[in-house]
C-alpha positions in Angstrom: 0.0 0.0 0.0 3.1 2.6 0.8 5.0 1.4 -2.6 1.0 2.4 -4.2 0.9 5.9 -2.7 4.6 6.6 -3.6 3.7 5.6 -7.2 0.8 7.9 -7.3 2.4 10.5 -5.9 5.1 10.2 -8.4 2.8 10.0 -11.1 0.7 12.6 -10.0 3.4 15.2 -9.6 4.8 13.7 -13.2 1.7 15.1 -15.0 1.8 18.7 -13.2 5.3 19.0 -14.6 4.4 18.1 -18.0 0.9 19.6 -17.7 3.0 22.9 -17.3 3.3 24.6 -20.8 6.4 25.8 -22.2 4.6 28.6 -23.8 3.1 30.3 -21.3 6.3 32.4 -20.8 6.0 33.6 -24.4 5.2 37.4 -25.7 1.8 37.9 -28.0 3.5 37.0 -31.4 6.4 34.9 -30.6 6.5 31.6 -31.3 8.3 28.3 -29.8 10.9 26.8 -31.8 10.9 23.0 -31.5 13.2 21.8 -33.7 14.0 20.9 -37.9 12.6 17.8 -39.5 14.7 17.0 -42.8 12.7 14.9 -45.8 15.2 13.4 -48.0 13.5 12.8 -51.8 9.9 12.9 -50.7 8.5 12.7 -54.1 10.6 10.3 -56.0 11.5 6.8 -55.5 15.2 7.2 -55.6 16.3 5.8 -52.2 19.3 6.7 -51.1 22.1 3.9 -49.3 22.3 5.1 -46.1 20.0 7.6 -45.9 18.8 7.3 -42.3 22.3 8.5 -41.3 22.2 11.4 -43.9 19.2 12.5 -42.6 20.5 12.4 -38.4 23.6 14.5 -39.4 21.7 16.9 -41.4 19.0 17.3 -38.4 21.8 17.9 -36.7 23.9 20.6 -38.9 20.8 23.1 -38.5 20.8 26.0 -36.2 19.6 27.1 -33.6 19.3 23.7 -31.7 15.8 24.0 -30.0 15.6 24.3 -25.9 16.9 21.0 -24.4 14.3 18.5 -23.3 14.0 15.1 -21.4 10.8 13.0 -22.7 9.3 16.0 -24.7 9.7 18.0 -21.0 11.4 21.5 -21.6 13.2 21.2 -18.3 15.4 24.5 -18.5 12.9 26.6 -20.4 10.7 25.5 -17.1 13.1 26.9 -14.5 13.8 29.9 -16.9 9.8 30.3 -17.0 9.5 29.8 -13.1 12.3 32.0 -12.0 10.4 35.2 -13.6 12.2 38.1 -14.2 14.8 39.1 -11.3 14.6 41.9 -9.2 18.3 41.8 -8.0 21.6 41.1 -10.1 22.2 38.3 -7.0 20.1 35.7 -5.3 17.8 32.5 -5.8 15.6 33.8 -8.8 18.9 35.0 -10.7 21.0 31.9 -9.9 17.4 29.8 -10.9 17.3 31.6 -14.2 21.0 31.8 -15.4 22.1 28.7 -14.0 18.9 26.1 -14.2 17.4 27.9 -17.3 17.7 28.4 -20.9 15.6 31.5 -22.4 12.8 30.0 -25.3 14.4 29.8 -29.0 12.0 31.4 -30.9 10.9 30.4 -34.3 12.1 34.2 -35.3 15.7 33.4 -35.0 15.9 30.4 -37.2 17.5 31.0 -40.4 16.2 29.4 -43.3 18.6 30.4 -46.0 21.4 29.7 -44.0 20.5 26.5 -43.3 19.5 25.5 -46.6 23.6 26.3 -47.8 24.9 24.5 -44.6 22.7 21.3 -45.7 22.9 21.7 -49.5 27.2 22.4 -49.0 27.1 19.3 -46.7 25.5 17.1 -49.0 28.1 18.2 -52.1 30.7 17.4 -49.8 29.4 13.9 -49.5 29.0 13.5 -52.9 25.6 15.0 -53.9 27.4 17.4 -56.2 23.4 18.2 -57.8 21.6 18.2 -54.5 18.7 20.9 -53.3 17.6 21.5 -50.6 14.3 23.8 -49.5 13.4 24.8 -46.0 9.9 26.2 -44.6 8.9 26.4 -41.4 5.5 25.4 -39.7 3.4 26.5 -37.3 0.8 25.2 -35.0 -0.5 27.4 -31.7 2.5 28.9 -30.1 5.1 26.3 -31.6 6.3 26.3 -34.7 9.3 23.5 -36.5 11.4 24.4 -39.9 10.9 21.4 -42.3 13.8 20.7 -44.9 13.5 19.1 -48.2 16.4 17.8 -49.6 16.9 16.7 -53.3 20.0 14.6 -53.8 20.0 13.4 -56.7 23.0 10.4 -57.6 25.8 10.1 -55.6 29.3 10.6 -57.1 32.2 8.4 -56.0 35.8 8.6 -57.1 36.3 5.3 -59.1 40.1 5.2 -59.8 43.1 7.4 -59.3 45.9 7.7 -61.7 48.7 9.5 -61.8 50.9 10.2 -64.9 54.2 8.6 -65.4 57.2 10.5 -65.8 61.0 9.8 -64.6 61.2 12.9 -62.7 61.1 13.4 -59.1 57.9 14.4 -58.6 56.8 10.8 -59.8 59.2 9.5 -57.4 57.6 11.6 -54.3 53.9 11.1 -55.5 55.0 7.1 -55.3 56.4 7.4 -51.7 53.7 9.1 -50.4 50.8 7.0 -51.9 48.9 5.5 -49.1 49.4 8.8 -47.0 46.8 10.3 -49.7 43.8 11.5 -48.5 42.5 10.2 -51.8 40.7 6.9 -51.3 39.1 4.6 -53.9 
C-alpha cells in the first residue's frame, strides 16, 4: 500500500510537470521553436544507401538547436519560465534563471537560408554534387518547426586514381607518399 501511494504520488506530480506549458512564458506574437525535420527525396523513388544516417547529421547541422528536453519536458525553459524576471543582479531567482534555465528559442531566430547552404554544401561534400535542398517552417498554436526538403540526386564516387608517369622526381615523391593520400578509392 506505501509502494501504491509513492507511485501515485510520483505519477501525480509527473503530470503537473508536464501539464506545465512551455509557452506560457512567451510574448503575443512569438512563437516556440521545436526543432527541424529534414525529408530526404519525398516525391521520387530514388532511395538513397544510407539515408537514415544522412538525414541524423543533417537534423543535426541546423541551427539554432531547439531548448533541451527530457521525454518532450522542456526542463530548462521550465526553471527559466518559473524563476520570472529578477529583481536583484544576485540571489535564488537569478541563480534559478541563469544557472537552471535556458531563455525560449523562438521560431524568429531560425535562419532558413542559411540552413538550406549549410545542408545543401554538406551534401556536395558527401557527394551529392546536384543536391537541393528547401526549407519552410511550420506553425501550429504557439510552436512552430522548420521542415527541410532535400533533393539529392545520384551520388558521385571517385572510381580510380591515376597518376601520370614520368621519370622525374615528382613521380618519385607522388610514389612514396601513396597510401598517405587523402584520396581513397
Amino acid at each position: 500500500m506505501k509502494n501504491l501511494n509513492r507511485l501515485l504520488t510520483f505519477i501525480f506530480l509527473c503530470l503537473v510537470v508536464a501539464g506545465c506549458s512551455s509557452t506560457r512564458g512567451l510574448k503575443p506574437g512569438q512563437i516556440l521553436y521545436t526543432g527541424a525535420d529534414v525529408k530526404i527525396n519525398p516525391d521520387t523513388s530514388a532511395k538513397i544507401a544510407d539515408e537514415k544516417f544522412v538525414k541524423t547529421t543533417l537534423e543535426g547541422k541546423t541551427r539554432p538547436k531547439p531548448n533541451s528536453s527530457i521525454l518532450g519536458f522542456k526542463y530548462k525553459l521550465f526553471f527559466y519560465n518559473l524563476a520570472g524576471e529578477p529583481k536583484k543582479p544576485k540571489g535564488f531567482k537569478n541563480w534559478l534563471r541563469t544557472k537552471l534555465g535556458e531563455p525560449p528559442v523562438l521560431l524568429s531566430e531560425v535562419k532558413i537560408k542559411y540552413n538550406n547552404d549549410v545542408l545543401t554544401s554538406y551534401l556536395i561534400s558527401q557527394g551529392y554534387l546536384q543536391s537541393i535542398v528547401t526549407g519552410d517552417t511550420i506553425v501550429k498554436g504557439k510552436k512552430g518547426k522548420a521542415v527541410y526538403t532535400a533533393m539529392t540526386g545520384q551520388r558521385y564516387k571517385i572510381n580510380s586514381i591515376s597518376f601520370p608517369k614520368d621519370t622525374g622526381n615528382l613521380t618519385y615523391i607522388i610514389n612514396q607518399n601513396k597510401d598517405k593520400s587523402l584520396l581513397k578509392v
